[in-house]
N, C-alpha and C positions, 0 to 999 in steps of 0.2 A: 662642816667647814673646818678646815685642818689651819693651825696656825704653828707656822715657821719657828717654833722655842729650840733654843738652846742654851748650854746652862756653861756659863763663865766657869774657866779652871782657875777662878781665883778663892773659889771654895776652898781649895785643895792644896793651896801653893807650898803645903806643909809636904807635901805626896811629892815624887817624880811625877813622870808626864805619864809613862804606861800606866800606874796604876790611880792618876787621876782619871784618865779617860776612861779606865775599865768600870769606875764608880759611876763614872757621867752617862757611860753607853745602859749603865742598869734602869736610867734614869729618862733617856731622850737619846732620838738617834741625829742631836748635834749637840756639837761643843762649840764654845769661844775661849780657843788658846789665848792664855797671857802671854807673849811673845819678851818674857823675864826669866829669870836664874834659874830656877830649872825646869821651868816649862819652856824656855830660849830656843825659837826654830836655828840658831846660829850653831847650836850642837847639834853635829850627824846622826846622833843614834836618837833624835827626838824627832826628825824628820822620817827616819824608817820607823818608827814609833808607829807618828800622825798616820802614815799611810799603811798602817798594817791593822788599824781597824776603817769599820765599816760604817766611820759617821760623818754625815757634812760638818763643813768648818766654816768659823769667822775665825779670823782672828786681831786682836786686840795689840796695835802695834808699841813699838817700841815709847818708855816715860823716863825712866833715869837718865838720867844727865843725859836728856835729850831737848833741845829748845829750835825748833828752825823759825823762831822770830827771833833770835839772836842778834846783838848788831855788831856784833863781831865777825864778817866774813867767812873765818877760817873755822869756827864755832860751828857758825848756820851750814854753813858744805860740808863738812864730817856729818851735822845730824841731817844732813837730806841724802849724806851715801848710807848711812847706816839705816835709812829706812828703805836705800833702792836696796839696801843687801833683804833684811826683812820682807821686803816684799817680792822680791826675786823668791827666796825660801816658801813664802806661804804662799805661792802659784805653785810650786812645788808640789805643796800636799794638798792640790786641788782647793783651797779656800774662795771661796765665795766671794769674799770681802775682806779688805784689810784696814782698819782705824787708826787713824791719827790723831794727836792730841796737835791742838794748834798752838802749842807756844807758849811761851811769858814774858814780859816785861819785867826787870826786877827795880827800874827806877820808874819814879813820875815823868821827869823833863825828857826820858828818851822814848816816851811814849809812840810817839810820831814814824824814828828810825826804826823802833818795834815793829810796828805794823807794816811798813813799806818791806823790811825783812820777811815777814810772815808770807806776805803776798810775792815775794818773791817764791820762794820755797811752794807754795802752790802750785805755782805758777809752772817751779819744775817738774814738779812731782806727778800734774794730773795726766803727762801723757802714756807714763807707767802702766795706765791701765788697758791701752791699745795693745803696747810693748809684750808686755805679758799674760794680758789676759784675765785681770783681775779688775773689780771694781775696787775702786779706795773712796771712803768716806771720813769727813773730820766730823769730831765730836763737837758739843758744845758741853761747857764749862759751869761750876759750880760759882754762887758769887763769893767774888774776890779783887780787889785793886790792881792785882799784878799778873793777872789770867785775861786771854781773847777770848772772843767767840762766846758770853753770855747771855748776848742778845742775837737776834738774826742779821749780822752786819757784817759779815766775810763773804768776801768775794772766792765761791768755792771754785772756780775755773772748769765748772763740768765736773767736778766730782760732787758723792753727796755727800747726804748729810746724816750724822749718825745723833739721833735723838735722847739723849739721857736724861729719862723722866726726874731724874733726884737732883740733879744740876740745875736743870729749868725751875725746879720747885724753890730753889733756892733764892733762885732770881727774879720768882714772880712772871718768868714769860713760858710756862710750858705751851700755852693756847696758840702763842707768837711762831713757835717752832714747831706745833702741829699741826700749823698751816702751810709752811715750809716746802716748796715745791720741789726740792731735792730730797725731803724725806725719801731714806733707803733700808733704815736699821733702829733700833731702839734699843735701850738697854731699862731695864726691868727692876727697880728698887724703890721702897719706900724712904721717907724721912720728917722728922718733924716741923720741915721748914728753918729750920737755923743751923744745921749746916750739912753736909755730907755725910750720911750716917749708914747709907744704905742698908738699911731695916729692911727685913722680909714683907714683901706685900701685906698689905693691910697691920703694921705698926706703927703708920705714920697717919700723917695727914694728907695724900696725894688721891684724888679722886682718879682713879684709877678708868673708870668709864669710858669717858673720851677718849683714850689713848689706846683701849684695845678695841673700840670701835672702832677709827681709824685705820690700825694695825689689820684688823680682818678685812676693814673695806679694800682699802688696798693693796692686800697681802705682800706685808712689809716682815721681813722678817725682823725677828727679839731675841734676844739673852737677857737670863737669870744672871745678875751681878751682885749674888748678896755673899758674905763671907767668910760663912761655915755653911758644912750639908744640912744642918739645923735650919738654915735660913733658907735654904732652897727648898725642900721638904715642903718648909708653910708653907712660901709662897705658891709652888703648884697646886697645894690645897686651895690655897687662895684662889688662883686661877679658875681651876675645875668653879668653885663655888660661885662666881661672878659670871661665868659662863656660861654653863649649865642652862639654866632658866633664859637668861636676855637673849644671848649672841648664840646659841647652838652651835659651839664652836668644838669642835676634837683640838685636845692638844696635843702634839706628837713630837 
């Protein structure tokens, strides 16, 4: 049984984009582009790049001074163009999937026009995926006061849902989000429960089990998001060793 891995270019974000992929293709025939500085599908030579090798893609969309729960109108419609430009680009290079981070709040009392923002911007956003051709799924979030989407309480608008094992850990609801009927993607890291650490598989404390049982029942696809080749390395080890015996699973 084959499962869908590929391994985040935030390994590498020290590399260009060609010769991050070249390290990644030694490794897995996918990537997850960081769609940032210079792995950014918004420079042309990183787009003939992506498409001049021979691996499926996610990609990981646009975080820097990007917020589409903004309650500033003019804020929120810049980062919902800047994600149609993004996500225009990564239909380009054939991507599978494009992620979004759902937003923040930066005060308590404007919590409320946060969210009516956020669900706006969904709102725009999920028909993208008829438009072009791509499926778009949001993430869910590490805990925090000033971040959505911790729990399973976004109205995704028909997009799904991308599963980050080390954010849910954080929150105490990974079982919440594993049950999750938009499940579409996961992202792959350990941590020791206090905060975002993403450790390579098996350094934390994340029971691992469940989530690639899941992952193979359903065959969902994953990415490695750990943040050196150090970290990726184990964690395949990892993989293999969990695998192996339980789940008879090929990783490819």
């Amino acid at each position: 049984m084959d499962m869908k891995l590929a391994i985040s270019t935030w390994a590498y974000l020290n590399l260009s984009l060609p010769e991050a992929l070249e390290r990644i293709s030694r490794l897995s025939d996918r990537a997850e582009i960081i769609c940032e500085s210079r792995h950014s599908l918004f420079r042309p030579e990183n787009i003939e790049v992506a498409s001049s090798f021979s691996l499926e893609y996610t990609v990981h969309g646009l975080v820097a001074d990007i917020n589409i729960a903004s309650i500033y109108p003019e804020f929120r419609e810049t980062s919902v163009a800047l994600h149609r430009r993004a996500i225009e680009a990564s239909s380009r290079i054939g991507s599978e999937l494009y992620i979004i981070h759902p937003g923040y709040n930066a005060w308590s009392f404007c919590w409320r026009d946060a969210r009516l923002a956020l669900d706006q911007s969904l709102s725009e956003l999920a028909p993208l995926q008829e438009e072009l051709g791509i499926r778009l799924a949001v993430e869910n979030m590490p805990r925090s006061e000033w971040l959505f989407f911790n729990k399973p309480d976004v109205d995704l608008h028909g997009m799904g849902l991308v599963l980050d094992v080390g954010h849910a850990q954080t929150c105490g609801t990974l079982s919440d989000f594993l049950c999750h009927p938009a499940l579409s993607h996961v992202h792959l890291h350990d941590n020791s429960g206090n905060g975002d650490e993403h450790l390579a598989l098996g350094r934390g404390c994340i029971d691992l089990m469940p989530v690639l049982k899941v992952i193979l029942e359903k065959k969902i696809s994953a990415a490695l998001e750990q943040k050196t080749e150090e970290g990726v390395l184990e964690s395949l080890e990892t993989l293999k060793r969990l695998t192996k015996p339980t789940l008879h699973c090929q990783i490819s």
